[in-house]
C-alpha positions in Angstrom: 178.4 73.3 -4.4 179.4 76.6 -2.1 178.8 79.6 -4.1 182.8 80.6 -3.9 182.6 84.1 -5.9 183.8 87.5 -3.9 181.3 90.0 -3.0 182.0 92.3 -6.1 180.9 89.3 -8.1 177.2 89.8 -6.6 177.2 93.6 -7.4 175.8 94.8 -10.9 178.0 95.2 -13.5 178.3 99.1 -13.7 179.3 98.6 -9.6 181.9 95.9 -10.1 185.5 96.9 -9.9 187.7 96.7 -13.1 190.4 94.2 -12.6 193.8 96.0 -13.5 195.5 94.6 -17.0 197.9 92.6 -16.5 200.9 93.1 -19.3 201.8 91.8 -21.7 199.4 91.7 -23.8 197.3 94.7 -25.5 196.1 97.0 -23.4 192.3 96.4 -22.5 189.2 98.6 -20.4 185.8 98.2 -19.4 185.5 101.2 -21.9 186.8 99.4 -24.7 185.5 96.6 -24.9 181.8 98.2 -24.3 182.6 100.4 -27.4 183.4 97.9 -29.4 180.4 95.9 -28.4 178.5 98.8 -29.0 180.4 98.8 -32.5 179.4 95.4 -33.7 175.4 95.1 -32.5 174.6 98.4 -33.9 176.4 96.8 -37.6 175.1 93.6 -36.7 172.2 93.0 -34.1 172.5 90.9 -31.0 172.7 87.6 -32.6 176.2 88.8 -34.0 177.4 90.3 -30.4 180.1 86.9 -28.7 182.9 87.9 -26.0 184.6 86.3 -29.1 183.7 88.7 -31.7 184.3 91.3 -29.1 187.9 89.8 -28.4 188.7 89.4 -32.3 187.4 93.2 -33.1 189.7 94.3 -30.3 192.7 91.9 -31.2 192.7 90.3 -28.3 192.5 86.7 -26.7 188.1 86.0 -25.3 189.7 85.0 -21.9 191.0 88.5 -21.7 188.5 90.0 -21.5 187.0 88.6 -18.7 189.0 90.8 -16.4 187.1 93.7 -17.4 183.5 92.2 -18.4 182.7 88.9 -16.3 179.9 87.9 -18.8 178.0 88.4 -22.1 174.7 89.4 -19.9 177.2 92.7 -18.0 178.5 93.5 -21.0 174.9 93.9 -22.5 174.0 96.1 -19.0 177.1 97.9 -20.1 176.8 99.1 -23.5 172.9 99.8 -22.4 173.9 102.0 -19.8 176.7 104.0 -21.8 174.1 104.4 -25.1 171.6 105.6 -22.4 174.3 108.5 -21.7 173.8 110.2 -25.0 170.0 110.4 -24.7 170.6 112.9 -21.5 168.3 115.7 -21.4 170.1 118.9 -21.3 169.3 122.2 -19.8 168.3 124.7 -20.2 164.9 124.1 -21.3 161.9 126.5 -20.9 159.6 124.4 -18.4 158.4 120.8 -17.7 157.0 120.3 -21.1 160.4 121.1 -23.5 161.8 119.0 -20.8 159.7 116.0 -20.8 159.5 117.0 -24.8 163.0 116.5 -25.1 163.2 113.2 -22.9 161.2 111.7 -25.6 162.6 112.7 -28.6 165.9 112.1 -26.9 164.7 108.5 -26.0 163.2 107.5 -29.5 166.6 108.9 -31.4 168.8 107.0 -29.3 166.8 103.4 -29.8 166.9 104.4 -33.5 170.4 104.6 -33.6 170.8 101.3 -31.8 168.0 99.5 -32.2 169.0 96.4 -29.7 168.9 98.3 -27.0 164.9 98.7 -26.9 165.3 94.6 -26.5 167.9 94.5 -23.9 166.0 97.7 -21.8 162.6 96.1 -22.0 163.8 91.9 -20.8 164.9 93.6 -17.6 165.4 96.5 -15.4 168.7 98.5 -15.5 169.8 100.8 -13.3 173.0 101.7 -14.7 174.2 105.6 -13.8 173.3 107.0 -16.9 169.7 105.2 -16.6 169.0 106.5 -13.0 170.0 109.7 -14.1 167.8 110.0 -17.0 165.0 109.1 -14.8 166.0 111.4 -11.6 166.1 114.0 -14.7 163.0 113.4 -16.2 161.3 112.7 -12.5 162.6 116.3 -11.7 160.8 118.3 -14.5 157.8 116.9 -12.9 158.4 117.2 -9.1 157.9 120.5 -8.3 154.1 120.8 -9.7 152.2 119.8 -6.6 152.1 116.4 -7.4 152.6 113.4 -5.1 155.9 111.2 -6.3 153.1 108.4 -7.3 151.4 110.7 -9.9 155.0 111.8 -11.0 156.5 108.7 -11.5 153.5 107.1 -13.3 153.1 110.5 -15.7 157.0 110.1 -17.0 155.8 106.3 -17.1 152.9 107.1 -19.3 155.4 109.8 -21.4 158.5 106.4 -21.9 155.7 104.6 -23.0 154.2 106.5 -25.3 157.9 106.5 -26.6 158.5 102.5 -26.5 155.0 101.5 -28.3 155.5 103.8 -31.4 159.5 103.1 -31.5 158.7 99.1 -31.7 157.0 98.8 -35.0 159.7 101.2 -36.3 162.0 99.1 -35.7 160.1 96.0 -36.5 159.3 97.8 -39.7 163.4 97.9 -40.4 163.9 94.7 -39.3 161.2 93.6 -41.8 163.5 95.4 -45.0 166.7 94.2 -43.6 165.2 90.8 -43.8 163.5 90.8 -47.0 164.7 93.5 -49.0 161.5 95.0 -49.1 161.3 98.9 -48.8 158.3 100.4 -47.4 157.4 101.8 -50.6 157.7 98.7 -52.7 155.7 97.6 -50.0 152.7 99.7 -50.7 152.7 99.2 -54.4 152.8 95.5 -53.4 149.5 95.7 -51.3 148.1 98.6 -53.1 145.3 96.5 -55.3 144.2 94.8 -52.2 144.0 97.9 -50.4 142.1 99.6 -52.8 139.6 96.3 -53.1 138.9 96.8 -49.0 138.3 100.6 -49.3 135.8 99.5 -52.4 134.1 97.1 -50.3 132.3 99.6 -48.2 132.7 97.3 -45.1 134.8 99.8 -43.2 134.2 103.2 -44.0 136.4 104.9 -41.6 139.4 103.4 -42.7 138.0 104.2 -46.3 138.3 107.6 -45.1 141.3 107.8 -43.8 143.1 106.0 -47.3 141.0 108.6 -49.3 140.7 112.0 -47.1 144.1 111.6 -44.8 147.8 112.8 -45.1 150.2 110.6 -45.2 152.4 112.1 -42.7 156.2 111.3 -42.2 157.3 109.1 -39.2 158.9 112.4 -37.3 155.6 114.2 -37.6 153.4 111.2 -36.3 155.6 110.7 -33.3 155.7 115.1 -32.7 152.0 114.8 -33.4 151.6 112.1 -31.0 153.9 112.8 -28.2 152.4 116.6 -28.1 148.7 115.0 -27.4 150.3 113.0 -24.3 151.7 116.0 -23.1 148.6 118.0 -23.9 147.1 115.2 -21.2 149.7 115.7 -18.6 148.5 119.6 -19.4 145.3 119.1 -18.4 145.9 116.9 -15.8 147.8 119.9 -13.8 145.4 122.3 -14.6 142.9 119.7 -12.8 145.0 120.0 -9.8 145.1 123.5 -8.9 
């Protein structure tokens, strides 16, 4: 069968024009309907986010809103793109490494606060306006160090991914107590006389060191603590270059 869409229908969804609203009816946006998708995956994950759902939160008919949001998969590409808008990096900041600093803590905030979008960003690239210009951002704190734009790019690589591996288990780890209503700390207790049995075994003593000699550190100081070492790296690397 001839494909029979328009051209706009081949652009990405942040590119695609928004059909006018045709009254009567209630009066729909793009804008709207993202916010209220934004609304109920945040409350309810993306197994609860429909065009239905959408269209019932909003009080409107599902074929509605189709003029504004051709699909499910846009609307997704949407509400990424807008939640990537309030992990911007502000100026002014003193240097590349507040910058990059805050592009980090920025980033691993923002998937806290809505934890499907780590799953919608990592199935497949975006590059919705507020995404490119979090990257041209971050790109730009590094440019001007007499790097090549293939050591630049790959260094704010390194940096988002630094962010992505630690974020994942912290959400896994919520997912987990949503699911079973299990807290971390009834957790522990749970595990806490096998624990101790492996640390008495004397079959790995540098985890039996940690249990018995390390501080249990909250999850903002390991990611600080963390993130500070990859841009201690990043440090070094420069000085290597001059």
């Amino acid at each position: 069968m001839a494909d029979v869409r328009g051209p706009a229908d081949h652009l990405p969804a942040w590119a695609r024009p928004e059909r006018p609203a045709r009254p009567p009816g209630p009066a729909l946006s793009r804008a709207l309907i993202v916010e209220a998708g934004i609304r109920i995956t945040d409350a309810e994950g993306l197994e609860g986010l429909t065009m239905r759902r959408v269209a019932a939160e909003l009080n409107a008919g599902t074929m509605s809103l189709y003029k504004h949001v051709s699909s499910k998969e846009d609307l997704l590409d949407l509400m990424l793109d807008a939640v990537t808008g309030q992990a911007a990096v502000t100026e002014p900041f003193d240097g590349w490494r507040a910058g990059m600093r805050q592009f980090a803590m920025n980033g691993r905030r923002n998937f806290l606060a809505h934890p499907w979008a780590l799953t919608v960003a990592s199935a497949r690239p975006s590059l919705g306006p507020n995404v490119i210009q979090q990257l041209d951002t971050a790109l730009g704190l590094l440019a001007g160090l007499k790097l090549t734009m293939t050591e630049v790019n790959n260094l704010v690589s390194a940096v988002y991914a630094y962010v992505v591996g630690y974020t994942l288990p912290e959400l896994a780890e919520r997912e987990a107590q949503r699911r079973t209503g299990v807290d971390h700390e009834q957790y522990r207790k749970a595990i806490a006389a096998y624990v101790r049995g492996v640390v008495e075994s004397g079959h790995y003593p540098s985890y039996a060191r940690v249990i018995r000699e390390g501080d249990e550190l909250g999850a903002d100081e390991r990611f600080e603590f963390g993130l500070d070492r990859v841009l201690d790296g990043i440090a070094a690397y420069l000085d290597g270059r001059d």
